[in-house]
C-alpha positions in Angstrom: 13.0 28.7 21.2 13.8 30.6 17.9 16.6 28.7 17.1 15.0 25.4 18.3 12.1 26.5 15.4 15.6 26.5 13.3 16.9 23.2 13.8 13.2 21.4 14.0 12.9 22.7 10.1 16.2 21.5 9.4 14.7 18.3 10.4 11.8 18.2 8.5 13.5 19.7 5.3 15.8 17.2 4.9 13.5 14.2 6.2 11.5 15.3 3.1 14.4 15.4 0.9 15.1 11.7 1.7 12.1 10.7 1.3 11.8 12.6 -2.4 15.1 10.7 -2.9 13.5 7.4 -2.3 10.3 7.6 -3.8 9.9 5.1 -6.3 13.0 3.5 -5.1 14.2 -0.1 -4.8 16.0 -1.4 -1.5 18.4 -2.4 -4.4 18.2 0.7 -6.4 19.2 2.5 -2.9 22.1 0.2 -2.2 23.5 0.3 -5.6 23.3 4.0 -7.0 26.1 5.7 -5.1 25.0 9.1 -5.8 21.8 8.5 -4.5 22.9 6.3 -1.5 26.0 9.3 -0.6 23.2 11.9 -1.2 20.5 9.7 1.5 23.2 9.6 3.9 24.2 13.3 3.7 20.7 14.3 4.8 20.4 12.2 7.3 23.6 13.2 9.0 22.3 16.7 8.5 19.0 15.9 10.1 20.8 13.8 12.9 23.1 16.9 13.7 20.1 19.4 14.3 18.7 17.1 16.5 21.9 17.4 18.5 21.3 21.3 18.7 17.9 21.4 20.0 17.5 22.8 23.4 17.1 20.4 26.2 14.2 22.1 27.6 12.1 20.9 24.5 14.1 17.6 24.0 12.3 17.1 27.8 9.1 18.6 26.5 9.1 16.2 23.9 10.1 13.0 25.7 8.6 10.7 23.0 11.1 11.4 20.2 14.0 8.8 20.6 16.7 12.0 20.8 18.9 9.2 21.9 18.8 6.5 19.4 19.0 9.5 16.8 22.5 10.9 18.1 23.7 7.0 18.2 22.8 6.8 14.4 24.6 10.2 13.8 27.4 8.8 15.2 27.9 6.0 13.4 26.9 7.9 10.0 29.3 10.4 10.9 32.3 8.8 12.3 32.1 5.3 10.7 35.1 5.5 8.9 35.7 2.3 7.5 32.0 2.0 5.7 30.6 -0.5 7.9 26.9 1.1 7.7 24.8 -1.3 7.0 22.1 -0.3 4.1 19.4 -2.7 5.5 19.3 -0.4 8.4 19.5 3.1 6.8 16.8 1.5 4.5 14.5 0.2 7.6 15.1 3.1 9.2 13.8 5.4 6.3 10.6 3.4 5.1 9.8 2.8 8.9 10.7 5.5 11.0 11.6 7.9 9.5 7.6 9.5 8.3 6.5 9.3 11.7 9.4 11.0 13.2 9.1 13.6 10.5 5.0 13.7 11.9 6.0 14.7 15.2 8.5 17.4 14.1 5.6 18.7 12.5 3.7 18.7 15.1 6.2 20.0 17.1 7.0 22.8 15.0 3.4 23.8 15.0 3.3 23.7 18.4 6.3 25.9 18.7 4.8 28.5 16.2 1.8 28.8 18.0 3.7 29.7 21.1 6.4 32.1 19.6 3.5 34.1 18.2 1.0 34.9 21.4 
């Protein structure tokens, strides 16, 4: 569970980084400005990748997080050699998913916090 506590702030660290990165921010601003599109995509293969490292006993626990769909988009982030992401979805997938998946890491950090401490 301590290293789960790891990874699920890994998660929210650099869900908030993103989300700093894109505050203000155009769709076309994002697509255009490489630095900040390279630096986006950076964090979200980080966050992706601690997903990937939490135990399975909480990835059961927490049923509702799409665990799934989040190792297919590190995937393609990761191993998507020939630039074919497209930024609409990146983009979709920050403004629309991404704050309430960062909610229930919260939660789920709290949750794990309270436990590790009785």
């Amino acid at each position: 569970m301590k290293d789960d506590l790891l990874y699920i702030d890994h998660v929210i660290e650099t869900s908030e980084i993103v989300a700093s990165y894109v505050a203000g921010v155009s769709f076309d601003d994002f697509e255009s400005k490489g630095m900040l599109y390279d630096a986006v995509i950076r964090n979200m293969q980080i966050m992706s990748e601690s997903t990937q490292k939490v135990s399975l006993k909480l990835k059961e626990k927490y049923n509702d997080v799409p665990w799934k769909k989040i190792s297919e988009f590190r995937n393609i982030l990761v191993h998507d050699y020939l630039n074919r992401i497209d930024p609409y979805i990146v983009w979709d997938i920050i403004v629309q998913d991404l704050p309430a998946l960062c909610e229930k890491f919260l939660v789920m950090r709290d949750e794990l916090q309270q436990t590790t401490h009785v």
